[in-house]
Each structure stands twice: as structure tokens, then as C-alpha cells.
C-alpha positions as a printed Julia matrix, in Angstrom:
138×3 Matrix{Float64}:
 64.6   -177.41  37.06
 64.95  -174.6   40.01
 68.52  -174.51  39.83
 68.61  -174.09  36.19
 66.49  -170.99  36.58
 67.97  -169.34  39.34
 71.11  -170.09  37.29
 69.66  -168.84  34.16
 68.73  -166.03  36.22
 71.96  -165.02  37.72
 73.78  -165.4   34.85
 71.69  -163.11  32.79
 71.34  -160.62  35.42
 74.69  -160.74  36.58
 75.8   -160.47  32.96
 73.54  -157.25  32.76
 74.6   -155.68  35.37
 78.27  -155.74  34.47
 77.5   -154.1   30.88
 75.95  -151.26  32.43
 78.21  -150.74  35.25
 80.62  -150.83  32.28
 78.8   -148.44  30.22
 78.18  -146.35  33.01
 81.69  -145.98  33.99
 83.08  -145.36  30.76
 80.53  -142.37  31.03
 78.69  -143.77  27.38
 75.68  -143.77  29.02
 74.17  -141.51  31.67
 71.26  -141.55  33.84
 68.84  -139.95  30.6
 70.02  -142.87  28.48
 68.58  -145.42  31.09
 64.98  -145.95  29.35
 66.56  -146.87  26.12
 69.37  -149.27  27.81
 66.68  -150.42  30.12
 64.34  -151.37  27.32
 67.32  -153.0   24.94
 68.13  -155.07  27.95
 64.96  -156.48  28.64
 64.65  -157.22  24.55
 67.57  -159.0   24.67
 66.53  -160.93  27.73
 62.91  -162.04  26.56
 64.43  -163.12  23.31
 67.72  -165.17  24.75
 64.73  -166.76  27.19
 62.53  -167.83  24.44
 65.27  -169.05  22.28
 66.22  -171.17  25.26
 62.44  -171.76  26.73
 62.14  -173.3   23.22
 64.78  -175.54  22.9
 64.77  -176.62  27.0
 61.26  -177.42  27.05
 60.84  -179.83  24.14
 64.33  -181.36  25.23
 63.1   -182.35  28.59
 59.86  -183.92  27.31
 61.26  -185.71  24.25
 64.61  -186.85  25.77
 64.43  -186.85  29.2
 60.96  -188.29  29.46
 59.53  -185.3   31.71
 55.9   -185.18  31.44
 54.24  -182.5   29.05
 52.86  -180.08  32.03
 56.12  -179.71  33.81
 57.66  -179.13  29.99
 55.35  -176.31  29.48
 56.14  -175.36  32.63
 59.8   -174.72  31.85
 59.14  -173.44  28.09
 56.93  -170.66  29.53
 59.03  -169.68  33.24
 62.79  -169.55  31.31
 61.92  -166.26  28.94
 59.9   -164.6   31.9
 62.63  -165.2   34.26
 65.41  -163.89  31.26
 63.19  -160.64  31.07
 63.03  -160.12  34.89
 66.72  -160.8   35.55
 67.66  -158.61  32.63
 64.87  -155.62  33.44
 66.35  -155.68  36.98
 69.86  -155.79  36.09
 69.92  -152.8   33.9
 67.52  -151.07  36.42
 69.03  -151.13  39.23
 72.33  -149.63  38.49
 71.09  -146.34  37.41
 68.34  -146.3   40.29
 71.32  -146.84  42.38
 72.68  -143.62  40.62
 69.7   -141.75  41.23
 69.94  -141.89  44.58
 73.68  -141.3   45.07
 74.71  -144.78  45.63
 77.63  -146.87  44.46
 75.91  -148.55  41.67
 79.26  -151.04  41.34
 78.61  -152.2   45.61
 74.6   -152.29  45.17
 74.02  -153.49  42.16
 74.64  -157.25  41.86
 73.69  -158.35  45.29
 70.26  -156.64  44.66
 69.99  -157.95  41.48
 70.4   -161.59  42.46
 68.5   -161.26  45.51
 65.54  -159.78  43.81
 65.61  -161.69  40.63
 66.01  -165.48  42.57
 62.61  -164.12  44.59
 60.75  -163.26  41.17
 62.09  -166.22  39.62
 61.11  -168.95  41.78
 57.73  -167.15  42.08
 56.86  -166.77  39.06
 57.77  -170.86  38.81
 55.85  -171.58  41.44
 52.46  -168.96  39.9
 53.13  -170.37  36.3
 53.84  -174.21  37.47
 50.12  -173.94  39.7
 48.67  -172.21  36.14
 49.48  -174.73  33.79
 48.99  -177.66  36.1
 45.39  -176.34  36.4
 45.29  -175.98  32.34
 45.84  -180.02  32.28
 43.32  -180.43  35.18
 45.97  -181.52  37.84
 46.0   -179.45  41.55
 49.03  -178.58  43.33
């Protein structure tokens, strides 16, 4: 399931980060706005993760056999990993801007760089979490 959350990850930053470059360079947003499109972004991203968390996770127990822990696993990581991926993509464009960067050169290499780290560690911290919760070690 690593690949589908780095995926999920990419896509959802990735697909961040090209709105706001967007809405930055059509000048209908500025630098002041970046609170409230930082804070719509990450709503959108926690609720596209557990609409997905919720339909992924049962899936792979009930269809694809997967056992319960790794399930809950995967239910839990998907909509932490959509609100990471979509916090940093939004952020990181107008930090970019506040420091006189190119926003449209930094922006998505940072973004997927930072959000495949956070994703696969916050796998790895849930996965050892919930593992524990059914009494199995890692």
C-alpha cells in the first residue's frame, strides 16, 4: 500500500500546488489571502482522504482478504497523508513568495519531496501504533 500513498500523495499535492500557482498568477490571491487558501486546502484534503480512507480500508479487508490491522492501518494513514500533501502544497507556494522565490520552479519539487518523507512516516508511526493496539510488535 506505499505506492498508493505516495501516489495519493503526489497527486493531491501536486494538484494543490497547481491551483495556487494558478491563483497566484492570475493575481486572485495574494500573499494576505494565504491563511484562508491554506486552511480551505487542507479541508479539502482531510475530507477527500477520509472519503477515500473509508472506502480503501474496508475494500482491502473485505475483498482482498488483508488482515484487519494493516486495514486500519490504511483507513487511518490515507486522510493524514491527504491533509499533509494538501497543507504543504498550498504552503509552500506563498512561502516561496515570501521570500522572493519563483514559487512556479520551487514549489512542486518541494512539495513532493517533503510530502513522500511525511507520508511514509507517518505510515510507518501509525502502522507501529495500531499494530501495538492489536498486541502485535514490529
Amino acid at each position: 500500500f506505499v505506492p498508493l500513498l505516495a501516489g495519493h500523495g503526489g497527486n493531491t499535492g501536486g494538484q494543490t500546488v497547481g491551483t495556487v500557482l494558478s491563483a497566484i498568477s492570475s493575481k486572485s490571491v495574494t500573499l494576505k489571502d494565504a491563511p484562508r487558501v491554506i486552511l480551505k486546502e487542507a479541508l479539502s484534503g482531510i475530507t477527500v482522504g477520509c472519503i477515500l480512507g473509508t472506502m480503501v480500508g474496508p475494500l482491502a479487508h473485505y475483498l482482498m482478504g488483508i488482515s484487519l490491522h494493516v486495514s486500519t492501518v490504511i483507513l487511518v494513514t490515507l486522510p493524514l497523508v491527504s491533509v499533509i500533501a494538501a497543507t504543504l502544497g498550498s504552503i509552500i507556494p506563498f512561502a516561496c513568495l515570501a521570500i522572493g522565490q519563483d514559487p512556479s520552479v520551487v514549489a512542486a519539487p518541494a512539495m513532493t519531496s517533503f510530502v513522500d518523507v511525511a507520508g511514509l512516516m507517518s505510515y510507518f508511526l501509525i502502522a507501529n501504533q495500531v499494530f501495538k493496539a492489536f498486541g502485535l510488535e514490529l
